[in-house]
C-alpha positions as CSV (number, residue, x, y, z in Angstrom):
1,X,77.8,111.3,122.0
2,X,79.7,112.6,119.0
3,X,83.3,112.6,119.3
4,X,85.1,115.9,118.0
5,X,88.0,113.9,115.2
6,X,88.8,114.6,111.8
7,X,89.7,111.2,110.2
8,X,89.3,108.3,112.3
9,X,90.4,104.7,112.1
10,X,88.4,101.6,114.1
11,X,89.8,98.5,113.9
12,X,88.7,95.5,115.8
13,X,88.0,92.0,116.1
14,X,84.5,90.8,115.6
15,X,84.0,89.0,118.9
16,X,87.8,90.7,121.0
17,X,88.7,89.3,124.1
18,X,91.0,92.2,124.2
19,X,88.7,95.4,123.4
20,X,85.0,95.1,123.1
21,X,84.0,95.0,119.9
22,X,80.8,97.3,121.2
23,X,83.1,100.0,121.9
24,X,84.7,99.8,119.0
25,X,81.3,100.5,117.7
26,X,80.3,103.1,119.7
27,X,83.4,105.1,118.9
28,X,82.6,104.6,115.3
29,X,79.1,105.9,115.5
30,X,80.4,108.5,117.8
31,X,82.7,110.1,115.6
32,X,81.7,111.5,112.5
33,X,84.3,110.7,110.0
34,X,85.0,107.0,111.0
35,X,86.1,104.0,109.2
36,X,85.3,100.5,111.3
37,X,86.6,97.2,110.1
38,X,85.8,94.4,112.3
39,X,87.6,91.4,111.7
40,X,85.8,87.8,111.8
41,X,87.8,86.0,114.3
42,X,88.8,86.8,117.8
43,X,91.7,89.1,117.9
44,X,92.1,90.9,114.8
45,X,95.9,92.3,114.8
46,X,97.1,88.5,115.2
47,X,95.6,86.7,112.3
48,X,95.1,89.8,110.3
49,X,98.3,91.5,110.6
50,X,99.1,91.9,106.6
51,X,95.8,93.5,105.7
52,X,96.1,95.5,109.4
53,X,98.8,97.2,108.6
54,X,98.4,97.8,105.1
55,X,95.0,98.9,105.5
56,X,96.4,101.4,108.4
57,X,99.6,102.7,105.7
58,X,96.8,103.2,103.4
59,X,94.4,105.3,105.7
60,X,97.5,107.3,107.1
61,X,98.3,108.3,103.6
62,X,94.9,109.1,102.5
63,X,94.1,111.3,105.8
64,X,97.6,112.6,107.3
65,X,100.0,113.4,104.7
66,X,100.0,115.3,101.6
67,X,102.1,114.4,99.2
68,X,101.4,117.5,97.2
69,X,103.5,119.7,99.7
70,X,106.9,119.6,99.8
71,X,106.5,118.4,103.6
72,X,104.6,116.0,105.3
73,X,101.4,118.3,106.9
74,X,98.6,117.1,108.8
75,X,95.2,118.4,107.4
């Protein structure tokens, strides 16, 4: 099934006991401009909360805002 996004960020621990990692999957292959990052360990926003967050400033910036206008817009 493809999923009808723009940008899309996955972010997941490799084995979650919170969200299955195979749907994290699955969204990523079903939407066509995704970015998944699985994690190694079990929850991924609990030992990986620096690189988390950084990595989710970073995509926000990249995909949501442009810093060419005097605004904020979405694209």
């Amino acid at each position: 099934m493809r999923i009808p996004l723009g940008e899309l960020l996955v972010v997941n621990g490799a084995n979650d006991s919170l969200i299955s990692t195979r749907d994290s999957i699955d969204i990523a292959i079903g939407a066509p401009n995704a970015q998944l990052v699985l994690y190694a360990d079990d929850h991924c926003a609990m030992g990986h909360a620096v690189q988390w967050s950084e990595l989710s400033v970073r995509f926000l910036r990249d995909h949501l805002v442009s810093f060419d206008a005097a605004e904020p817009v979405m694209r």
